[in-house]
PyMOL CGO cylinders between C-alpha atoms (Angstrom):
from pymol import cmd
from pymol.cgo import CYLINDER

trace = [
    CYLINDER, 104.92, -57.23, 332.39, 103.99, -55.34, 329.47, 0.3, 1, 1, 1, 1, 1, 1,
    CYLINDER, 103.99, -55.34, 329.47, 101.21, -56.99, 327.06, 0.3, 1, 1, 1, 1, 1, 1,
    CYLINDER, 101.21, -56.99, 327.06, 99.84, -55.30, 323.69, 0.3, 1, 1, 1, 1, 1, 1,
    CYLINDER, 99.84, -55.30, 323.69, 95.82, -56.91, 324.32, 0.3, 1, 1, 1, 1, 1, 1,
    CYLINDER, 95.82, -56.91, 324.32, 94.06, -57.15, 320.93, 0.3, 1, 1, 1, 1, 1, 1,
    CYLINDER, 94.06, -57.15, 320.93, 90.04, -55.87, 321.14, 0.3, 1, 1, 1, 1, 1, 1,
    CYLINDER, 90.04, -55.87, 321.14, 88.62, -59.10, 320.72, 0.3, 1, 1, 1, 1, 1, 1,
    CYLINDER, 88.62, -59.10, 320.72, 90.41, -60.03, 324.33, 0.3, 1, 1, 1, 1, 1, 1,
    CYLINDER, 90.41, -60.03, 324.33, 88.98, -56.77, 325.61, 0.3, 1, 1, 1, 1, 1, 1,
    CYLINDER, 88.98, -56.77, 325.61, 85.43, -57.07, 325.05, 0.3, 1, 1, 1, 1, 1, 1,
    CYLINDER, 85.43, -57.07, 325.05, 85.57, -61.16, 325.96, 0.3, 1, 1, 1, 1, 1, 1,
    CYLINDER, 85.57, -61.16, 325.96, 87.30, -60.22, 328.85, 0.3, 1, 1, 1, 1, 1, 1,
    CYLINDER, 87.30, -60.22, 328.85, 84.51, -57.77, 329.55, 0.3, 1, 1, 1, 1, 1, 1,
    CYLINDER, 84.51, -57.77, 329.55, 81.39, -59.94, 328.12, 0.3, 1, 1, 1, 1, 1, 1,
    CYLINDER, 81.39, -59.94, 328.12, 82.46, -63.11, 330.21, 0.3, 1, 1, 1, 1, 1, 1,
    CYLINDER, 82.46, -63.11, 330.21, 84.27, -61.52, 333.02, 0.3, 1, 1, 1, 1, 1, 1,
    CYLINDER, 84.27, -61.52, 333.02, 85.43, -64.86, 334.96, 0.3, 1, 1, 1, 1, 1, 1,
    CYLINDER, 85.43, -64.86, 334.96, 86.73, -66.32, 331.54, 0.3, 1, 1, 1, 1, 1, 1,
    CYLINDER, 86.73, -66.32, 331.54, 90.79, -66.23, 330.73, 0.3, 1, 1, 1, 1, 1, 1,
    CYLINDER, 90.79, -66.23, 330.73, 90.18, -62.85, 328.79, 0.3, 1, 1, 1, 1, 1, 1,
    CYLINDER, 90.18, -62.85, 328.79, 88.57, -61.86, 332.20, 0.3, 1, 1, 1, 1, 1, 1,
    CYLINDER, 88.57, -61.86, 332.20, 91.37, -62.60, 334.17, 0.3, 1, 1, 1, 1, 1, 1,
    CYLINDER, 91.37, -62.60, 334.17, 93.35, -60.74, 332.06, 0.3, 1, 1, 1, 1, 1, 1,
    CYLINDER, 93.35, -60.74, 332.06, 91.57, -57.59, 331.87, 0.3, 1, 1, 1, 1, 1, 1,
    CYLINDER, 91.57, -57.59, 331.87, 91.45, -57.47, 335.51, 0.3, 1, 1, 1, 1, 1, 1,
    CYLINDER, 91.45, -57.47, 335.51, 95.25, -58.09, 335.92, 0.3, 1, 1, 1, 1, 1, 1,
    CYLINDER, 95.25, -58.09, 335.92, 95.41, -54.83, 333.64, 0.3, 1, 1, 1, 1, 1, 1,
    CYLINDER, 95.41, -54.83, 333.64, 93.37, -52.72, 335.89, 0.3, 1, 1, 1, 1, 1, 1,
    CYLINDER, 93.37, -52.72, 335.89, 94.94, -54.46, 338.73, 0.3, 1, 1, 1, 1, 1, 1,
    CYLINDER, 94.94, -54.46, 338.73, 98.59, -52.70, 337.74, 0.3, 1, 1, 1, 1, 1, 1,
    CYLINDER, 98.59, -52.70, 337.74, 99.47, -56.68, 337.48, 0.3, 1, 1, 1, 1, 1, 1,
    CYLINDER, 99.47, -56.68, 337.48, 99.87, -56.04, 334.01, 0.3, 1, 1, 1, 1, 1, 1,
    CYLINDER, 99.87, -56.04, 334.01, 100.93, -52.80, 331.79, 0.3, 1, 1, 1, 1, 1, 1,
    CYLINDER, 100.93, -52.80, 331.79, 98.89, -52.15, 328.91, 0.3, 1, 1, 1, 1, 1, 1,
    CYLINDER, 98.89, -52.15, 328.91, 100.63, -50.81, 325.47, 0.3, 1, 1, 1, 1, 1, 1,
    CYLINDER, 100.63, -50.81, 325.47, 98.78, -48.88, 323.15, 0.3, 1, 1, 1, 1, 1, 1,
    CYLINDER, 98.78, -48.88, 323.15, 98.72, -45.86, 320.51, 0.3, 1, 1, 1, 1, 1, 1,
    CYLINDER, 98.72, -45.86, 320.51, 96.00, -43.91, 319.41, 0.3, 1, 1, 1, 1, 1, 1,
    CYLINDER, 96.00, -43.91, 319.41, 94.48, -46.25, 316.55, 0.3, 1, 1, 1, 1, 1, 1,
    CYLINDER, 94.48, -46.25, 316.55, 94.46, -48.92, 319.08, 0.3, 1, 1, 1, 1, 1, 1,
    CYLINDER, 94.46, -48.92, 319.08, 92.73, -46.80, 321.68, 0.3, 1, 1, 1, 1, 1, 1,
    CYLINDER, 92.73, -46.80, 321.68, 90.16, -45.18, 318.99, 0.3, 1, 1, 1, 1, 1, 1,
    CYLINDER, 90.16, -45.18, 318.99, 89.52, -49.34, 318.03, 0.3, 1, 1, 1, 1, 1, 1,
    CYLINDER, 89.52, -49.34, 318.03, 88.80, -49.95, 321.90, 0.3, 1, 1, 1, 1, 1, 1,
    CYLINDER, 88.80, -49.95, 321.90, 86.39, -46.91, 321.74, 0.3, 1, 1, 1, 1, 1, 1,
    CYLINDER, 86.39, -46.91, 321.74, 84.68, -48.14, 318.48, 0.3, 1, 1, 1, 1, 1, 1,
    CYLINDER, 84.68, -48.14, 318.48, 84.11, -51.18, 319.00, 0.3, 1, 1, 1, 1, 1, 1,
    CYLINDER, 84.11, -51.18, 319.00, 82.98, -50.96, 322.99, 0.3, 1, 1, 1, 1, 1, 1,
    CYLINDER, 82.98, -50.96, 322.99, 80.46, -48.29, 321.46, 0.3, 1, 1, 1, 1, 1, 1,
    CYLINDER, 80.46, -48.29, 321.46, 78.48, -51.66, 319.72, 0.3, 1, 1, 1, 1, 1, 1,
    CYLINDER, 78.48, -51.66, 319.72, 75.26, -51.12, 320.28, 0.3, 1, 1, 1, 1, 1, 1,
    CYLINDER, 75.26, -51.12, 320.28, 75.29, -54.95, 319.80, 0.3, 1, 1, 1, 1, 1, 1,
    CYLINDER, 75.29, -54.95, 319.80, 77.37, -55.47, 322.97, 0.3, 1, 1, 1, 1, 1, 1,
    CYLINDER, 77.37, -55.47, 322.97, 75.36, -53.29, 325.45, 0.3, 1, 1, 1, 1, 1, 1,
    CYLINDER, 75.36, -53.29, 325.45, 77.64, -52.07, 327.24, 0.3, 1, 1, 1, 1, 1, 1,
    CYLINDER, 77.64, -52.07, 327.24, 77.05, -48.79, 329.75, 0.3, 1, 1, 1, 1, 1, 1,
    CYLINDER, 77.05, -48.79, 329.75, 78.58, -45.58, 328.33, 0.3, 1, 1, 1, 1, 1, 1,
    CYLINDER, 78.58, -45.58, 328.33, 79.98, -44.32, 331.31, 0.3, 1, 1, 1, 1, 1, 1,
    CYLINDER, 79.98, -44.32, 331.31, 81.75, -47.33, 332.17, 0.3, 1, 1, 1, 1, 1, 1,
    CYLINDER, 81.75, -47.33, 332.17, 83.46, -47.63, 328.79, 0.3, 1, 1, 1, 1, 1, 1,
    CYLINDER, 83.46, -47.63, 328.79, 84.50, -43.88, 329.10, 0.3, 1, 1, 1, 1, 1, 1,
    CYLINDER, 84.50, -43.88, 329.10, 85.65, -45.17, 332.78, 0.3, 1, 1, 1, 1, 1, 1,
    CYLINDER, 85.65, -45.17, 332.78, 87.85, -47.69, 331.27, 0.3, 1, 1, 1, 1, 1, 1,
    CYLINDER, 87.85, -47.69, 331.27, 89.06, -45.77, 328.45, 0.3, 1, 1, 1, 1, 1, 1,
    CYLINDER, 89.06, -45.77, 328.45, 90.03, -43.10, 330.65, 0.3, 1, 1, 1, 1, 1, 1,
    CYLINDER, 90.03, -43.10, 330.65, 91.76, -45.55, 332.95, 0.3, 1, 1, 1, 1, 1, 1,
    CYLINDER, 91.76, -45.55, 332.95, 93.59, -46.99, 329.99, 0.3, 1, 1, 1, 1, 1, 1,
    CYLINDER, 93.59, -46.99, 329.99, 94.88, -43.34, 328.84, 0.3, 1, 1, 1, 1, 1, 1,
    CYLINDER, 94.88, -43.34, 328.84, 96.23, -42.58, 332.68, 0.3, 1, 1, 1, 1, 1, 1,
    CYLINDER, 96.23, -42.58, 332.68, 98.05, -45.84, 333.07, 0.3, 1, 1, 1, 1, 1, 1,
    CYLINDER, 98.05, -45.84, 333.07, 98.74, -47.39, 329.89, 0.3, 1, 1, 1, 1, 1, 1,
    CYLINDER, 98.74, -47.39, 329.89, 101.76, -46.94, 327.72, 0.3, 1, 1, 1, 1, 1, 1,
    CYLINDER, 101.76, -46.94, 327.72, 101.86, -44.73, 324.78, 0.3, 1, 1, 1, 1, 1, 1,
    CYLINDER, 101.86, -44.73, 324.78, 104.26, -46.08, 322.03, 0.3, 1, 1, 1, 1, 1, 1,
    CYLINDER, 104.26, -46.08, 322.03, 105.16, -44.57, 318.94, 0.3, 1, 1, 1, 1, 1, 1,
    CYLINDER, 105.16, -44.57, 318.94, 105.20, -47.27, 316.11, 0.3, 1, 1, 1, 1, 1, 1,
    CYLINDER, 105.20, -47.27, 316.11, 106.96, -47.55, 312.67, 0.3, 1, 1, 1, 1, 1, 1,
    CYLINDER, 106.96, -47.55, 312.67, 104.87, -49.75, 310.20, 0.3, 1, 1, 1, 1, 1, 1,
    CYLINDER, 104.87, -49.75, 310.20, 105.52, -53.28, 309.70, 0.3, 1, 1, 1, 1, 1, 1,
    CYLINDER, 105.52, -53.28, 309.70, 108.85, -54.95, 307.41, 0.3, 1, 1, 1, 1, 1, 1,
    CYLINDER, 108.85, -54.95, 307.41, 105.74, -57.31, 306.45, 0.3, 1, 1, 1, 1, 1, 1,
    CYLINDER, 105.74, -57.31, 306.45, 102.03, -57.21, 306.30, 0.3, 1, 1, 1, 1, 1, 1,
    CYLINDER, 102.03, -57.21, 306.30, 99.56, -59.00, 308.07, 0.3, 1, 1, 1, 1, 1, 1,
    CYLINDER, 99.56, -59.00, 308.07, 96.51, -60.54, 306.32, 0.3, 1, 1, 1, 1, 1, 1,
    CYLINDER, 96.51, -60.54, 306.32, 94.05, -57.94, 307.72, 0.3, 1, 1, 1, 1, 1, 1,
    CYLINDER, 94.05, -57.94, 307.72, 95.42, -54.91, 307.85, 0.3, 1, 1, 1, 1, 1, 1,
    CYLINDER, 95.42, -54.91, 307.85, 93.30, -53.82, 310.96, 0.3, 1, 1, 1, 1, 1, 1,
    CYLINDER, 93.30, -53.82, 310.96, 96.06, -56.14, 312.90, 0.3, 1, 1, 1, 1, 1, 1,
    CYLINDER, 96.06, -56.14, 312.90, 99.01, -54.15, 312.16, 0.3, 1, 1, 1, 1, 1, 1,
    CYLINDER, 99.01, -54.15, 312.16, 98.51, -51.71, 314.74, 0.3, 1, 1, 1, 1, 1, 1,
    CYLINDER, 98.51, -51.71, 314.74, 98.50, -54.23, 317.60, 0.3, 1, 1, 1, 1, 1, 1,
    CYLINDER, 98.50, -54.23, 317.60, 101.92, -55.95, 316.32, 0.3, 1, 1, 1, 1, 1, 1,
    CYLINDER, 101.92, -55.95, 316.32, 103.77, -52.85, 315.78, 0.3, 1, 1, 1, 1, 1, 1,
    CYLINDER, 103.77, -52.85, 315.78, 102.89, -51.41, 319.17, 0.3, 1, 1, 1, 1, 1, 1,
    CYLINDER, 102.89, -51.41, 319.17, 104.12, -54.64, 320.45, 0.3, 1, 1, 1, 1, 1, 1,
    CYLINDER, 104.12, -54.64, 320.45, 107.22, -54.12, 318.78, 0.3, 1, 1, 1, 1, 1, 1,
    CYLINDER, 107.22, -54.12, 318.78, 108.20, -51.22, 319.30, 0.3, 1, 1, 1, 1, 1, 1,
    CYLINDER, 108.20, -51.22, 319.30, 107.25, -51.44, 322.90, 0.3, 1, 1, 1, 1, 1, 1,
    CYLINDER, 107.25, -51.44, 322.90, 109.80, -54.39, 323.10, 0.3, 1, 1, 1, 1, 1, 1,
    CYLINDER, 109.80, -54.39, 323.10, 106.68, -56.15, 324.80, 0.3, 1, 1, 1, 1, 1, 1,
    CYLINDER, 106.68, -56.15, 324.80, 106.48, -59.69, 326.51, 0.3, 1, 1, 1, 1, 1, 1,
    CYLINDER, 106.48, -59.69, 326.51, 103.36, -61.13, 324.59, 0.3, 1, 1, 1, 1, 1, 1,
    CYLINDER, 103.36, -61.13, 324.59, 100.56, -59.94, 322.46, 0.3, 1, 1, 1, 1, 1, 1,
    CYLINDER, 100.56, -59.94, 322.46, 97.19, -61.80, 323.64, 0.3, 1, 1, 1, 1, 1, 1,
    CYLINDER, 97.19, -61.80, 323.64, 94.50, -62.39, 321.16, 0.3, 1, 1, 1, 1, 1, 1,
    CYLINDER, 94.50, -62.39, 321.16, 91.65, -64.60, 320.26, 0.3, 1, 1, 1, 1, 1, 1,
    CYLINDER, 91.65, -64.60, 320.26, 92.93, -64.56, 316.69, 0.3, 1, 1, 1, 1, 1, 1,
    CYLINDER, 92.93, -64.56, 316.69, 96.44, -66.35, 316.52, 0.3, 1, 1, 1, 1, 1, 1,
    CYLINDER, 96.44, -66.35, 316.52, 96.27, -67.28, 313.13, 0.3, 1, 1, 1, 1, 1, 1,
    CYLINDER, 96.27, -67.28, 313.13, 95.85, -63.35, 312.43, 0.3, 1, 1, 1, 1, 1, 1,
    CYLINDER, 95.85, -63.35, 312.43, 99.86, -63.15, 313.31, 0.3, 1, 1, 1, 1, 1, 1,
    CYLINDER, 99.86, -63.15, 313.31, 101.98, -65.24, 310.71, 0.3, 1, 1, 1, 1, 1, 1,
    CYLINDER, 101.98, -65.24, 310.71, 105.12, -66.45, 312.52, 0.3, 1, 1, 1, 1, 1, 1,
    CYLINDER, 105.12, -66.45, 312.52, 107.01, -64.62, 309.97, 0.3, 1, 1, 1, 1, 1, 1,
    CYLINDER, 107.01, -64.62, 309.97, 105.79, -61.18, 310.72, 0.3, 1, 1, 1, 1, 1, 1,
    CYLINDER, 105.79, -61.18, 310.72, 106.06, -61.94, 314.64, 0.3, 1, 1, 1, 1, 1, 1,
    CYLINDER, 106.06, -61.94, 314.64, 109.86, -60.40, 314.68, 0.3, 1, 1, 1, 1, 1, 1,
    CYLINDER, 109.86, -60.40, 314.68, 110.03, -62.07, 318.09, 0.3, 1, 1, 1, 1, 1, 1,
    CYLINDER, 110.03, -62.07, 318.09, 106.88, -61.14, 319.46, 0.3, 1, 1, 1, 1, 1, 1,
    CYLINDER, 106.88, -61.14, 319.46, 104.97, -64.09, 321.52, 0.3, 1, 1, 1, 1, 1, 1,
    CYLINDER, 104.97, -64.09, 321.52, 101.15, -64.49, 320.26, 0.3, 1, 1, 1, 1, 1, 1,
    CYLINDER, 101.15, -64.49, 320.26, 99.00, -65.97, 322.61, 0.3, 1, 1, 1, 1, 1, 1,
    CYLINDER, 99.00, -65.97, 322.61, 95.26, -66.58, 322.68, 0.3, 1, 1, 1, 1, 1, 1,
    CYLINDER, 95.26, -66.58, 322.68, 94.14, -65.45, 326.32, 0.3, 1, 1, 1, 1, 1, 1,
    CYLINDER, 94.14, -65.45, 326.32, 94.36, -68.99, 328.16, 0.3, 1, 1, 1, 1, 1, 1,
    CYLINDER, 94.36, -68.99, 328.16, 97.81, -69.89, 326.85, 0.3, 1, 1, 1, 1, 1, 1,
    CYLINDER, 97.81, -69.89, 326.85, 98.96, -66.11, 328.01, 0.3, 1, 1, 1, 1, 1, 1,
    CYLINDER, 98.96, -66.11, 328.01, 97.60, -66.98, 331.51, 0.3, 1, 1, 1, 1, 1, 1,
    CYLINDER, 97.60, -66.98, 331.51, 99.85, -70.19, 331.65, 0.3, 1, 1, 1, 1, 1, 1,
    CYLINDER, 99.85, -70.19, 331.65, 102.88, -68.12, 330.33, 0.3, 1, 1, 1, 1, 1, 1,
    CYLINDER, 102.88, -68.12, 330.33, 102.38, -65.83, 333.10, 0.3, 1, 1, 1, 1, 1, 1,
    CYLINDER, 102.38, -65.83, 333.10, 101.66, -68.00, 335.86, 0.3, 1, 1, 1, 1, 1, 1,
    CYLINDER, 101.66, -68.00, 335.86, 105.32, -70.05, 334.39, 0.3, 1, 1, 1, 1, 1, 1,
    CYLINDER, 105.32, -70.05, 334.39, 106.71, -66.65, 334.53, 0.3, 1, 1, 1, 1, 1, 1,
    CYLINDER, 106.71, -66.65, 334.53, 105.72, -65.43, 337.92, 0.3, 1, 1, 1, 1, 1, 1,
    CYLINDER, 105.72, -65.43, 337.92, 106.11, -68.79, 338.95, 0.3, 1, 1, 1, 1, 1, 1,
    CYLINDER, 106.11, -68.79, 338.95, 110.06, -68.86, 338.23, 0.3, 1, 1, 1, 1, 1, 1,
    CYLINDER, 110.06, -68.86, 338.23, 110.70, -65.39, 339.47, 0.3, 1, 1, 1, 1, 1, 1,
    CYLINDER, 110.70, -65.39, 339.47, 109.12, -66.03, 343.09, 0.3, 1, 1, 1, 1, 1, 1,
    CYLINDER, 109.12, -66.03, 343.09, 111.88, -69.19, 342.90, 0.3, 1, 1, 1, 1, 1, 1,
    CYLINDER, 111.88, -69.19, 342.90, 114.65, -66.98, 342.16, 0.3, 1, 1, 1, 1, 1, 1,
    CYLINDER, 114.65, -66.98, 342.16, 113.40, -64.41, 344.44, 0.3, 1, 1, 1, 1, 1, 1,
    CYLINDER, 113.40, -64.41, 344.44, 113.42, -67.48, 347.78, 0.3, 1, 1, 1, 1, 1, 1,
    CYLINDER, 113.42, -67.48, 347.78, 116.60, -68.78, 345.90, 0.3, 1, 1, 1, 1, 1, 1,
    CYLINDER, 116.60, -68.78, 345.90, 118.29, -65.81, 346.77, 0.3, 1, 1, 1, 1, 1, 1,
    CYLINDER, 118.29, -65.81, 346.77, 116.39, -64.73, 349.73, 0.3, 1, 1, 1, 1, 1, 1,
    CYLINDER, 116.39, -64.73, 349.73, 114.58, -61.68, 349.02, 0.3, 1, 1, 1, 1, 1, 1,
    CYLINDER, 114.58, -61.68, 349.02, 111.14, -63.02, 349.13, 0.3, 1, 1, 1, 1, 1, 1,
    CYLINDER, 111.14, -63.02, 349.13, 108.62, -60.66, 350.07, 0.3, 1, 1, 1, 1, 1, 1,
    CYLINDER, 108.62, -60.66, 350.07, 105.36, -61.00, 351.07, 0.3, 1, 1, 1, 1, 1, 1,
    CYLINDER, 105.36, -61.00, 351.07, 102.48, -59.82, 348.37, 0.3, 1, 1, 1, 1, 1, 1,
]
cmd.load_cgo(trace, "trace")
């Protein structure tokens, strides 16, 4: 499933690492889940990891960042019909757009007006995790349904 994940869900993910933005961080280094970004959204990632408020160890965020280069999704973007409030979110929607993506997961819902969304679901981390889970959920069904089940 491809997912556009916001840099608040990143660093939560990697500040409380058995938390729902956890999970989901570690289903994207997993392969569970494919990660969609561009270049502003990647130079955000590397920004903001850099903190010196958040600690975190150099070489690991260049370990990530690298990771997220090799395996995630490059998508070329046209700007937005309609603006967001903060402009620093537009990035993150039209990726998800124009990556025809699933969900983008956020801590900041509110940051998305429904009428920008152009069909895009928003979801805070934990709701994403329960959309999944429904999701995976309904496919192993169809999967036994029909009987290709296969063992993970």
């Amino acid at each position: 499933m491809k997912i556009v994940l916001d840099t608040n869900v990143l660093v939560s993910g990697l500040l409380t690492p058995f938390g729902p933005s956890g999970e989901i961080v570690r289903m994207v280094s997993a392969g569970e889940l494919i990660l969609c970004i561009d270049a502003r959204i990647l130079s955000e990632y590397k920004e903001v990891l850099h903190r010196p408020k958040f600690k975190f160890n150099k070489d690991q965020i260049s370990i990530l960042l690298d990771f997220m280069k090799q395996y995630g999704v490059f998508i070329s973007s046209l700007p937005l019909k309609k603006r967001l409030p903060d402009p620093d979110d537009e990035p993150f929607l039209e990726v998800a757009i124009a990556g025809k993506v699933r969900s983008l997961v956020t801590g900041n819902t509110v940051h998305y007006p429904p009428s920008s969304r152009e069909d895009i679901k928003i979801f805070s981390p934990s709701e994403f995790l329960e959309f999944f889970r429904k999701q995976y959920r309904s496919t192993e069904q169809d999967r036994s349904a029909d009987g290709t089940k296969c063992c993970r």
